[in-house]
VEXDREN-2710 file (C-alpha; in Angstrom, 1 decimal):
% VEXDREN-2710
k/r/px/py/pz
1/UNK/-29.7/0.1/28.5
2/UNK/-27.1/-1.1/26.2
3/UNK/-25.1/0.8/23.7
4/UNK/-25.0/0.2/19.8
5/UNK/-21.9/-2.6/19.2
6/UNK/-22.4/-2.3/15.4
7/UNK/-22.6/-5.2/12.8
8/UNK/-18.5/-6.2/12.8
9/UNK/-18.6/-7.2/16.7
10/UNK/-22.0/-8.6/15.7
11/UNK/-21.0/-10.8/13.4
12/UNK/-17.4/-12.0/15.2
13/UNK/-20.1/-13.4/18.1
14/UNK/-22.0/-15.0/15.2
15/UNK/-18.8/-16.6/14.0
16/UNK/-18.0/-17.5/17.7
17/UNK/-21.7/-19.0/18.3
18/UNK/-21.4/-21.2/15.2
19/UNK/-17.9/-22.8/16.9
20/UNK/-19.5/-22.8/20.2
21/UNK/-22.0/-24.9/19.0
22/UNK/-20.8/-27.2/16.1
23/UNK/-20.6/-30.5/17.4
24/UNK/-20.6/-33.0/15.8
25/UNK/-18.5/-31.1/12.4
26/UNK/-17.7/-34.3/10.9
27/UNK/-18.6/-34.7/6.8
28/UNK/-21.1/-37.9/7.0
29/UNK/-23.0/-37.4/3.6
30/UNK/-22.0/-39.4/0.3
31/UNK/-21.0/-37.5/-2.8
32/UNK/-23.2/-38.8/-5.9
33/UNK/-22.3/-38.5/-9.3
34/UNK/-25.4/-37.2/-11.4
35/UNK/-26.5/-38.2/-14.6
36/UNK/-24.4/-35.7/-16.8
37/UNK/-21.1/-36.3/-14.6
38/UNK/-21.2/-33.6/-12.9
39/UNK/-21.9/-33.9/-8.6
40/UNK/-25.1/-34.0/-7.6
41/UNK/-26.4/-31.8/-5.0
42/UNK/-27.2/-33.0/-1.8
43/UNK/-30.6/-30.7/-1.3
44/UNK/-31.3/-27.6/-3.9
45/UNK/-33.7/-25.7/-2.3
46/UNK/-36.3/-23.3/-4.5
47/UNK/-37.2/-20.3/-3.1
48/UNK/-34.4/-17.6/-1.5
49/UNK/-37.0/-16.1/1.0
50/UNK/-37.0/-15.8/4.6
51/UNK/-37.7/-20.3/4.7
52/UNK/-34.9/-20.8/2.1
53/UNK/-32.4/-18.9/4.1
54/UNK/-33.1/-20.5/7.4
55/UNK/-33.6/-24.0/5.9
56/UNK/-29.9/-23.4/4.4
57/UNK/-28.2/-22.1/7.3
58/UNK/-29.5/-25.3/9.3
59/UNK/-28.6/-27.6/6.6
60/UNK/-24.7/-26.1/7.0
61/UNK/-25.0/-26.4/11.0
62/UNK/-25.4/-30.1/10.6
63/UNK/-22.9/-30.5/8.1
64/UNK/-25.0/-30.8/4.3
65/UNK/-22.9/-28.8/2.3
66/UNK/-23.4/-29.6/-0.8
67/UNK/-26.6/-27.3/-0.8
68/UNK/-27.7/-24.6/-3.3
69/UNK/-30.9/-22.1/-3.4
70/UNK/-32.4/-21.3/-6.2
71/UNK/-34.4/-17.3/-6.6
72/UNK/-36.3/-16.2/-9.6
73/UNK/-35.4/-12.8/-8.4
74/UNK/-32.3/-10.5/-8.3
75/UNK/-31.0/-10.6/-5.1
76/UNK/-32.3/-8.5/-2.3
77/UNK/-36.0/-8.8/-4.1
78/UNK/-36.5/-12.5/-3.0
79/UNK/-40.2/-13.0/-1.3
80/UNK/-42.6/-10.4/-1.4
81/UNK/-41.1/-7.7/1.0
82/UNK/-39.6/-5.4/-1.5
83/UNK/-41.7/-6.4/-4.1
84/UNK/-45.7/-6.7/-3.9
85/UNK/-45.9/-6.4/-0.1
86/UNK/-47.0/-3.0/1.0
87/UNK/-47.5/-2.8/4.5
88/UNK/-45.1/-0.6/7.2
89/UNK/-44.5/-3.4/9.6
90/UNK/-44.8/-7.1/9.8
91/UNK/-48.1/-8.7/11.2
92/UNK/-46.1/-10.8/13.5
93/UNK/-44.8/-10.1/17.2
94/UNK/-41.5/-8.5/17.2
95/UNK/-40.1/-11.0/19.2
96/UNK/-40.7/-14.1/17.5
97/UNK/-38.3/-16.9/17.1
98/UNK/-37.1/-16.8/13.1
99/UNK/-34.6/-17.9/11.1
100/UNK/-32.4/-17.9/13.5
101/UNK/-33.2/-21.2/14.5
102/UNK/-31.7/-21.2/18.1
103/UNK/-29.0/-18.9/17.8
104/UNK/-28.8/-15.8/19.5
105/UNK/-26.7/-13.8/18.0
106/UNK/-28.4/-14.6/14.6
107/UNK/-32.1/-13.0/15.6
108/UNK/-33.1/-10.0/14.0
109/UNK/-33.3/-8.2/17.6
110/UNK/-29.5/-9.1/17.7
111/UNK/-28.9/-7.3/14.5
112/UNK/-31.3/-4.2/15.3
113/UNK/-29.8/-3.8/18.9
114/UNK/-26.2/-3.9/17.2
115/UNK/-27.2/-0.7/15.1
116/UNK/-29.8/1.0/17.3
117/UNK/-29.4/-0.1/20.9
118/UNK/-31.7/-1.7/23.6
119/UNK/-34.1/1.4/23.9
120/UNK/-35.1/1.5/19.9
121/UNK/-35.7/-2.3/20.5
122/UNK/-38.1/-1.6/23.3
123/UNK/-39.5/1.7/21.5
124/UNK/-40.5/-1.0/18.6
125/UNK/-44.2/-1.9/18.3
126/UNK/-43.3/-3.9/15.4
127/UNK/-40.8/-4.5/13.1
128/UNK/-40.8/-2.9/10.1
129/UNK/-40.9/-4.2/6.9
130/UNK/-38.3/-2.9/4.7
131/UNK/-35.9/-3.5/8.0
132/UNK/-37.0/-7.4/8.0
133/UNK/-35.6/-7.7/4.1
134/UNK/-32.3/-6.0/5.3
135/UNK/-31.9/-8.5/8.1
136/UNK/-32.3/-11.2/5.8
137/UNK/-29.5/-9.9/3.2
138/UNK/-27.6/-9.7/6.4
139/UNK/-28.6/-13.3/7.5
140/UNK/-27.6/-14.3/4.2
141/UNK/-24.5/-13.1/4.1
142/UNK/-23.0/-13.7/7.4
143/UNK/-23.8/-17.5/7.1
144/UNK/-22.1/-17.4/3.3
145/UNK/-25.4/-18.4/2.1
146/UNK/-24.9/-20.4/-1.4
147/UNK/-27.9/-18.3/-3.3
148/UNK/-28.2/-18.3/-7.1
149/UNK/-30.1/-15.3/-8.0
150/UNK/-32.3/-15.2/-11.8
151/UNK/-33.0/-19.4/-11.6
152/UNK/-36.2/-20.0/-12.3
153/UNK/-37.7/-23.6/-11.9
154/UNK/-39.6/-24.8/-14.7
155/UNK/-39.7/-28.6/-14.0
156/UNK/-38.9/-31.4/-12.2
157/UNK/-38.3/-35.1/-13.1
158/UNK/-37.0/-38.2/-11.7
159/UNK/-34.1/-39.9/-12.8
160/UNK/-34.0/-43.3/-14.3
161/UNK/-33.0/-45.2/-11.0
162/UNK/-35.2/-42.5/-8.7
163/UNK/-32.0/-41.4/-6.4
164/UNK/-32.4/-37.9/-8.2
165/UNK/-34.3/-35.1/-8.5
166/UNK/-33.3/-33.4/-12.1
167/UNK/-33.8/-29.5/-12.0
168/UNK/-34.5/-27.5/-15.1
169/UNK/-34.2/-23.7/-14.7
170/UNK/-34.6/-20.7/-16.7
171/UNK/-31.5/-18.8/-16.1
172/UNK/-30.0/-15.3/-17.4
173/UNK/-27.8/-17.8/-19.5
174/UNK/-30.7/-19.8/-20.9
175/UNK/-32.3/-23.0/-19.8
176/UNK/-30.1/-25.0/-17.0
177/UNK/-30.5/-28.4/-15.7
178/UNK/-29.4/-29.3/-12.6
179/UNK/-29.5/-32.6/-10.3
180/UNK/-30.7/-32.8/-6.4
181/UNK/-30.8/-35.8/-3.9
182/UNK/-33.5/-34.0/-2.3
183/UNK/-35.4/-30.8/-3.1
184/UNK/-37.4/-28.2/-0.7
185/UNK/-40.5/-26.4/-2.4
186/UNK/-39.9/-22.2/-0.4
187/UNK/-41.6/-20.6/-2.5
188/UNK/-44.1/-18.7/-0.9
189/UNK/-47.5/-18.3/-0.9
190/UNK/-47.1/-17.6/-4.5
191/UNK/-45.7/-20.9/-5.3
192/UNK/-48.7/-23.0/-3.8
193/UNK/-50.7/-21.9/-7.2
194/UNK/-51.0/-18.7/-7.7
195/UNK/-53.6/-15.3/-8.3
196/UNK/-55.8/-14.4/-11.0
197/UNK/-58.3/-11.5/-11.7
198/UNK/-61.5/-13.2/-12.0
199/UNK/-62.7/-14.0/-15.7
200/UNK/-66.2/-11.6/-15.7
201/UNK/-63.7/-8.4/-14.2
202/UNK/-61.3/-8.5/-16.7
203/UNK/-63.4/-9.7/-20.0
204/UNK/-65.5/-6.2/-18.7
205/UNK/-62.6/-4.0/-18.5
206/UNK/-60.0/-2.3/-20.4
207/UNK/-56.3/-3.7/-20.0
208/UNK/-55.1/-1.9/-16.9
209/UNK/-57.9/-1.2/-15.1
210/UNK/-58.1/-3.9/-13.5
211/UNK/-55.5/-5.0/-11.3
212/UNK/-54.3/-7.8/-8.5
213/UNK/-52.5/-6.6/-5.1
214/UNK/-50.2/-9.4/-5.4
215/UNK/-48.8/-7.5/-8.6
216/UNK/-45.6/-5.1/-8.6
217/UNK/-48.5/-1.9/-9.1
218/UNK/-47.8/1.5/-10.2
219/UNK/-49.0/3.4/-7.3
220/UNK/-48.3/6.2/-9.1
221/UNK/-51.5/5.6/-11.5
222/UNK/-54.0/5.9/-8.7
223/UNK/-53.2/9.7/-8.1
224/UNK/-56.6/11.5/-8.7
225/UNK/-58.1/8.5/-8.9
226/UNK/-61.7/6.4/-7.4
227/UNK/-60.2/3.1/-6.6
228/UNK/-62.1/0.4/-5.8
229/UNK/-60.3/-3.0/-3.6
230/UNK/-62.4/-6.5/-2.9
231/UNK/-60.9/-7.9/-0.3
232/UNK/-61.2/-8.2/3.6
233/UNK/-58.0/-8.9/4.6
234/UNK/-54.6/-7.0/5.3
235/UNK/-54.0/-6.8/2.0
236/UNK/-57.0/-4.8/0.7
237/UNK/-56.5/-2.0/3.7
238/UNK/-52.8/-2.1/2.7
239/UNK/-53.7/-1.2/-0.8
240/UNK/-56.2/1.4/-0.1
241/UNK/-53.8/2.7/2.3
242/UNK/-51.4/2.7/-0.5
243/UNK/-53.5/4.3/-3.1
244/UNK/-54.7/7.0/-1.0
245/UNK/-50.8/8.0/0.1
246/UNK/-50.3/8.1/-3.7
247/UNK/-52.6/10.7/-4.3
248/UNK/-56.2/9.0/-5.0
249/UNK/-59.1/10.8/-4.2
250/UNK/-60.9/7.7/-2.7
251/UNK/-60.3/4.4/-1.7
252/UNK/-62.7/2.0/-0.7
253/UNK/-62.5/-1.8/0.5
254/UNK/-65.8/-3.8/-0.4
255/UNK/-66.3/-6.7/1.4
256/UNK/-68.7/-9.4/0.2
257/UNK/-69.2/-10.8/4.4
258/UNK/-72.0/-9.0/6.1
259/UNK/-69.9/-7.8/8.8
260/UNK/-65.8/-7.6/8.5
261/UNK/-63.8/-11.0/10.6
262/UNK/-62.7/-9.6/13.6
263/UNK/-61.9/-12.7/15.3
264/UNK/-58.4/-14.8/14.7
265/UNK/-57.6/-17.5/16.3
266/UNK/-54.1/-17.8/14.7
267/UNK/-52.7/-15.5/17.0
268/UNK/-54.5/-18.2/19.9
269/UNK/-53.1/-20.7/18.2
270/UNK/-49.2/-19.5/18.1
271/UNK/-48.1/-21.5/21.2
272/UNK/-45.3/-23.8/21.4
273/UNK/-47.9/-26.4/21.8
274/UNK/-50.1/-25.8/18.0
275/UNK/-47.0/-25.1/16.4
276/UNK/-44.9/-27.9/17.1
277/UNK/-47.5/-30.6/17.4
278/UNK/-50.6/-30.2/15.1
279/UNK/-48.6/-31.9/13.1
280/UNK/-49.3/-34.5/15.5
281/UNK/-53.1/-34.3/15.5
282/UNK/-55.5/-36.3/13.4
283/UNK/-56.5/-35.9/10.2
284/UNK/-60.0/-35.2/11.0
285/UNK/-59.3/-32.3/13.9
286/UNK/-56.5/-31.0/11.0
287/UNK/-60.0/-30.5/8.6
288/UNK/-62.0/-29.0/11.1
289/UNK/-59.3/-26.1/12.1
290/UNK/-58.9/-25.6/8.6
291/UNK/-62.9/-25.4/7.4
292/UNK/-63.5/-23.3/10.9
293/UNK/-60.2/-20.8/9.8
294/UNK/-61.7/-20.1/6.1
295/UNK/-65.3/-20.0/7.6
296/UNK/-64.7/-16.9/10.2
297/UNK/-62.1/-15.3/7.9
298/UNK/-59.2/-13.1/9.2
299/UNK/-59.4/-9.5/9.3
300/UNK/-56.6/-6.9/9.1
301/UNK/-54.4/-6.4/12.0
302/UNK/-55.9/-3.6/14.4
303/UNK/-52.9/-1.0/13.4
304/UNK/-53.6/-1.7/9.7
305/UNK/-57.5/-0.7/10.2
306/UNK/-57.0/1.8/12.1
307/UNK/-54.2/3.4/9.6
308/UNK/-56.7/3.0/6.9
309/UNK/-60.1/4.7/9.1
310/UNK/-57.6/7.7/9.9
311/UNK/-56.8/8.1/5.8
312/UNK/-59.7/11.2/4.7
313/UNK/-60.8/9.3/1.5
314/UNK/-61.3/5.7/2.8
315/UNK/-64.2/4.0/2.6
316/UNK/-65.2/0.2/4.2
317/UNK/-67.8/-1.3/2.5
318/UNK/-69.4/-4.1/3.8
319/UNK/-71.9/-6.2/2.3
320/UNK/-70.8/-5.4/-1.1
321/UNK/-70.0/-8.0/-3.6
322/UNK/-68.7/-7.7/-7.1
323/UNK/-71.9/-9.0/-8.7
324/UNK/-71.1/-6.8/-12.0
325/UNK/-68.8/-4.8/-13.1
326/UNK/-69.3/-3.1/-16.6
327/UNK/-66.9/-0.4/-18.2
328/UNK/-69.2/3.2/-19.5
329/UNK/-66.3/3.9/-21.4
330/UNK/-65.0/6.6/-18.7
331/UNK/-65.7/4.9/-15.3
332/UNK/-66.2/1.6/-13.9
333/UNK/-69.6/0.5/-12.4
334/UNK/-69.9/-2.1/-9.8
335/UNK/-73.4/-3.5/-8.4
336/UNK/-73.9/-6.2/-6.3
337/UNK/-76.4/-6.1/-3.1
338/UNK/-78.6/-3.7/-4.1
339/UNK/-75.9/-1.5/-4.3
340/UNK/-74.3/0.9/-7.0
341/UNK/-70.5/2.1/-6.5
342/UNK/-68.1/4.1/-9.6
343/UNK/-64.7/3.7/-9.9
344/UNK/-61.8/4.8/-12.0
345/UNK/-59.9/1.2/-11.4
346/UNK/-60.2/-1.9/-9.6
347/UNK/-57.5/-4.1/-7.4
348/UNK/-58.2/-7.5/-6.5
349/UNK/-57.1/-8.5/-2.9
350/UNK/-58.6/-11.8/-2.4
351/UNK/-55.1/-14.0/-2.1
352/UNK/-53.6/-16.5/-3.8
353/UNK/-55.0/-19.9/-5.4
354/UNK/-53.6/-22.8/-3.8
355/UNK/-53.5/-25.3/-6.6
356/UNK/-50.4/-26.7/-8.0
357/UNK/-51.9/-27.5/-11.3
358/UNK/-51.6/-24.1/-11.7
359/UNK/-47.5/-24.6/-11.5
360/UNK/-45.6/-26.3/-14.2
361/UNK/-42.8/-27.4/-12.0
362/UNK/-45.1/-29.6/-10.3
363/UNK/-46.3/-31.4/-13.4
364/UNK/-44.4/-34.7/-12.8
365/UNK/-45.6/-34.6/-9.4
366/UNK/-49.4/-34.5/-9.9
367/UNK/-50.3/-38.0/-11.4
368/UNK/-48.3/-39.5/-8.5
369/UNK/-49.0/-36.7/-5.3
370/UNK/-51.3/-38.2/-2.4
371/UNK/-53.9/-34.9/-2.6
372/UNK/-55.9/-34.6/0.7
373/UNK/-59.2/-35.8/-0.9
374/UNK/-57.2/-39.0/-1.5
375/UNK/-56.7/-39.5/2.2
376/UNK/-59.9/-38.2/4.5
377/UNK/-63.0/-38.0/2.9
378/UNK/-64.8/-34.9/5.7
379/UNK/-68.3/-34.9/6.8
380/UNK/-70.7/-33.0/4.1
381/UNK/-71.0/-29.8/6.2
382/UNK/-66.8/-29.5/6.4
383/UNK/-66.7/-30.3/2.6
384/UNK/-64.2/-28.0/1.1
385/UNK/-62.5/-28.9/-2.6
386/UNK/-60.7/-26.2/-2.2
387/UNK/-58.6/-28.5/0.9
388/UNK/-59.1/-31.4/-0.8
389/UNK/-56.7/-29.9/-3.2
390/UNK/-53.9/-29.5/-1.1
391/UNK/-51.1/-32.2/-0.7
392/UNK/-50.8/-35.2/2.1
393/UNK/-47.6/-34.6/3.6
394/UNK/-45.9/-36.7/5.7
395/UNK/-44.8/-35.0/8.8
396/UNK/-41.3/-34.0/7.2
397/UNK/-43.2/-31.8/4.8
398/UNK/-42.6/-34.3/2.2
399/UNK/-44.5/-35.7/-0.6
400/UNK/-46.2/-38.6/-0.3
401/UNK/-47.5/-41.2/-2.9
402/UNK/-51.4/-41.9/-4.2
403/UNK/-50.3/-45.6/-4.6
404/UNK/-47.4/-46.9/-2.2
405/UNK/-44.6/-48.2/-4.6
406/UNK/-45.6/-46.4/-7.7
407/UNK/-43.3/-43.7/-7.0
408/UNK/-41.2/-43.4/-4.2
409/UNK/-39.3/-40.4/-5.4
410/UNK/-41.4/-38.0/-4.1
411/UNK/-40.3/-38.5/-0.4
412/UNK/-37.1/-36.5/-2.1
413/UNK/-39.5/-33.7/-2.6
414/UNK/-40.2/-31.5/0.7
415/UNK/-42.5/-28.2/0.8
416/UNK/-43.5/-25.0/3.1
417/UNK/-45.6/-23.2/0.6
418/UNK/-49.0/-22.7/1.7
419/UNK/-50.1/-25.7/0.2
420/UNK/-48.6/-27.2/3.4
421/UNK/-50.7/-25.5/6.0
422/UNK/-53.4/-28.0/6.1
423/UNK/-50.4/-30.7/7.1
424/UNK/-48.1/-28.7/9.1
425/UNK/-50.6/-25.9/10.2
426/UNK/-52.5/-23.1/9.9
427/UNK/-49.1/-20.8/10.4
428/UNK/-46.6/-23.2/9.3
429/UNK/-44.9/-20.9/5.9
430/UNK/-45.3/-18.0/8.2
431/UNK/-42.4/-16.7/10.6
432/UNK/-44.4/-17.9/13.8
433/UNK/-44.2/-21.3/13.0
434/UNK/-40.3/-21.4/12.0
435/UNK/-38.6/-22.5/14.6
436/UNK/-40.5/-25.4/14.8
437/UNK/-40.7/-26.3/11.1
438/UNK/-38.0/-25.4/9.8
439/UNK/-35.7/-27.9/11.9
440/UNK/-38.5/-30.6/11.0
441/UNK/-38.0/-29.8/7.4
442/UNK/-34.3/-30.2/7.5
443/UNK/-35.3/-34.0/9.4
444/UNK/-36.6/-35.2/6.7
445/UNK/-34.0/-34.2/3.9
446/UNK/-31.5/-35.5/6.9
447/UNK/-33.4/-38.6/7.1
448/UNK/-33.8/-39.3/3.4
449/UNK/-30.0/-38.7/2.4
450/UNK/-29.0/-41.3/5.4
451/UNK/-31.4/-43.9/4.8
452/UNK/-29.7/-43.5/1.0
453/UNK/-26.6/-44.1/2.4
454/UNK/-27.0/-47.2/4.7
455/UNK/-25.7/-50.0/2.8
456/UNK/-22.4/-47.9/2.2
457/UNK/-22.5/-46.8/5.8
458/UNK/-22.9/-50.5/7.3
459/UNK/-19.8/-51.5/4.7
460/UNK/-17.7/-48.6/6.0
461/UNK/-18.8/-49.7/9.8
462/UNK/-17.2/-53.1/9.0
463/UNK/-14.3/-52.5/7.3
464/UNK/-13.4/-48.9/7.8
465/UNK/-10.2/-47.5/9.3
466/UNK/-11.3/-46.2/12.9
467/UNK/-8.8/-47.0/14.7
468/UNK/-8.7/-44.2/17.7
469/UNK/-5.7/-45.5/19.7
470/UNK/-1.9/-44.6/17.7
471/UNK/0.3/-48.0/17.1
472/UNK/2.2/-48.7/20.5
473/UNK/4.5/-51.8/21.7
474/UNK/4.3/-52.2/25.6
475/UNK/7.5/-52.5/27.6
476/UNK/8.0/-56.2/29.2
477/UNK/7.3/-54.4/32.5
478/UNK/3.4/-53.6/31.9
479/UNK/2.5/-57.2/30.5
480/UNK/0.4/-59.0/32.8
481/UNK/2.1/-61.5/35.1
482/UNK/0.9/-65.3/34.2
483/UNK/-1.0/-66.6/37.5
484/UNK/0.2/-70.6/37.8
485/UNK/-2.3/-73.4/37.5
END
């Protein structure tokens, strides 16, 4: 078994990797000069999570440096793993490939083995989750990551000629605008739509008693508390779980299914195959994996159930949905089924919304944004609005345009929120699927900034200085000898 090295020797074998593998390290992209003088950037990517870090650190291995990444959130709170996410390990196998992206020494194994050794790698089941948002302050430092912490995206327009992307942010020091040859939406799940409680529930309860797991939440309030969570997924047990650790009395997870999901084929469908080629599939076969996902749900992973089953004051109710809920003025009532529950609050576990309408930034985007329902019209028993919904994507990840010519701008506009999974898969904003998507994703903003710079390329081609062999005059003795007629 090996020994601990530590994080300094760590890190001089990153540094050593990065040389070992730099070819080619020669500057190839344009500057541009943006609107208000200043230089443009050649991507800005939104979102300083787990995708925005990896998508970075690729776009500075092939030499697009002019790069910037934009959080909402002070650093070391970016995604949702020191914020709403509640669970003690990630869902994921511990040995997937990350953000790493094909370097070794980058992995989070690399980094835990540096610290702890081989055996507490092996002794892992799974990785835990407060030690995956250190490894990514790590990541992001070691690679010099150029991360703006407090910028906020409110909008996004086109310049005049289309070459640009203009950015305008909230920022601690008031609103910012910034300009981008290309943009990449990693913004999360969140940033597909978002989460609401539904109308009925909150018109019928006081303020507060009615929350959404996707919140920053108080766990303190549920001490000595009934709580009541509708949701069938990992998020509801990891709430209840939560609740009942902070001192409630009872926690109990309604479920409006008959029976909870216990079948999930994404973990089937995590191969090198599905995640690097559904892309690839037809539109149709795309539809049917997505209707047949949301049809047989996804239930918690087997450590999460079994960590809520062992907790004294859970309860899994099945067959229960929220057909009312009324406030007595002490207690919350809930009926739906035939059946009659009280609680002290409610927390609403049933995911995000993906709809973009629901996010200003993409406001300029939506008159002009090819939408699924645009592009494949599904038999009438896989009808699903909710799908049709969701953006076309080319296989880059980027926007595509409703009417070809009317706005060919949005190919500068790339995204891995969940509004890309019925495109790029099932998995594709998750970890799984990053090693495979994130290099696509950095294609296309590749692929766009060259084919921006061809004209100026072909010019340089013709008339450039590339001379590779120095000025030399050969002695008398080395010219060829003239053969007579």
């Amino acid at each position: 078994m090996t020994c601990p090295q530590g994080l300094p020797a760590l890190e001089r074998l990153v540094a050593r990797e990065l040389a070992q593998t730099a070819f080619p390290t020669a500057p190839w992209v344009a500057p541009l000069v943006a609107p208000d003088g200043a230089e443009a950037l050649d991507c800005a990517i939104i979102g300083g999570g787990q995708y925005g870090l990896a998508l970075a650190g690729l776009l500075k291995r092939e030499c697009v440096t002019r790069i910037a990444v934009f959080d909402a959130a002070r650093a070391g709170m970016e995604g949702p793993w020191m914020s709403f996410a509640r669970m003690t390990m990630l869902r994921t196998p511990k040995d997937l490939a990350g953000p790493e992206c094909g370097l070794p020494s980058l992995t989070f194994r690399a980094w835990w083995e540096a610290q702890h050794g081989q055996a507490s790698w092996e002794a892992m089941y799974r990785i835990p989750r407060t030690a995956w948002a250190t490894y990514l302050t790590w990541f992001r430092r070691v690679l010099d990551l150029p991360v703006r912490n407090g910028w906020r995206l409110r909008e996004m327009q086109p310049t005049a000629d289309g070459t640009m992307i203009g950015l305008l942010f909230e920022t601690p020091d008031g609103p910012l605008l910034r300009h981008a040859r290309s943009v990449v939406m990693a913004t999360g799940t969140g940033g597909a739509g978002g989460h609401a409680i539904p109308a009925p529930i909150a018109r019928a309860l006081p303020p507060g008693r009615v929350l959404h797991a996707n919140d920053i939440l108080d766990l303190g309030a549920f001490a000595g508390e009934r709580v009541g969570v509708l949701g069938a997924g990992a998020t509801a047990f990891d709430v209840a779980i939560a609740a009942l650790q902070a001192g409630a009395t009872r926690a109990e997870v309604c479920v409006r299914r008959p029976e909870l999901p216990r079948d999930n084929p994404r973990r089937w469908m995590e191969s090198a195959g599905h995640l690097a080629h559904y892309v690839d599939l037809p539109d149709a076969a795309k539809w049917a994996y997505a209707t047949r996902l949301r049809q047989i749900g996804q239930p918690p992973p087997q450590p999460t159930f079994d960590a809520a089953m062992a907790e004294p004051g859970f309860r899994l109710r099945t067959g229960m949905p929220w057909d009312q809920v009324r406030w007595t003025g002490g207690e919350i009532i809930v009926e739906g089924n035939g059946k009659r529950l009280v609680f002290d609050r409610l927390v609403i576990a049933t995911g995000f919304t993906a709809d973009m309408a629901m996010r200003s930034e993409y406001a300029a985007l939506l008159p002009h944004a090819a939408l699924w329902r645009d592009r494949f019209t599904p038999p009438a028993e896989q009808a699903d609005a909710r799908l049709g919904r969701q953006p076309y994507l080319d296989r880059f990840g980027g926007f595509t345009e409703r009417l070809p010519g009317a706005a060919p701008w949005l190919g500068r506009i790339f995204t891995i929120t969940n509004n890309a999974s019925l495109s790029l898969g099932p998995v594709a904003a998750s970890i799984s699927a990053m090693k495979y998507v994130a290099p696509r994703l950095v294609e296309g903003v590749k692929r766009r900034l060259f084919l921006d710079q061809q004209e100026s390329d072909w010019a340089w081609f013709l008339g450039g200085d590339h001379a590779e062999l120095a000025p030399f005059n050969l002695p008398p003795s080395t010219l060829p000898e003239t053969v007579a007629a």
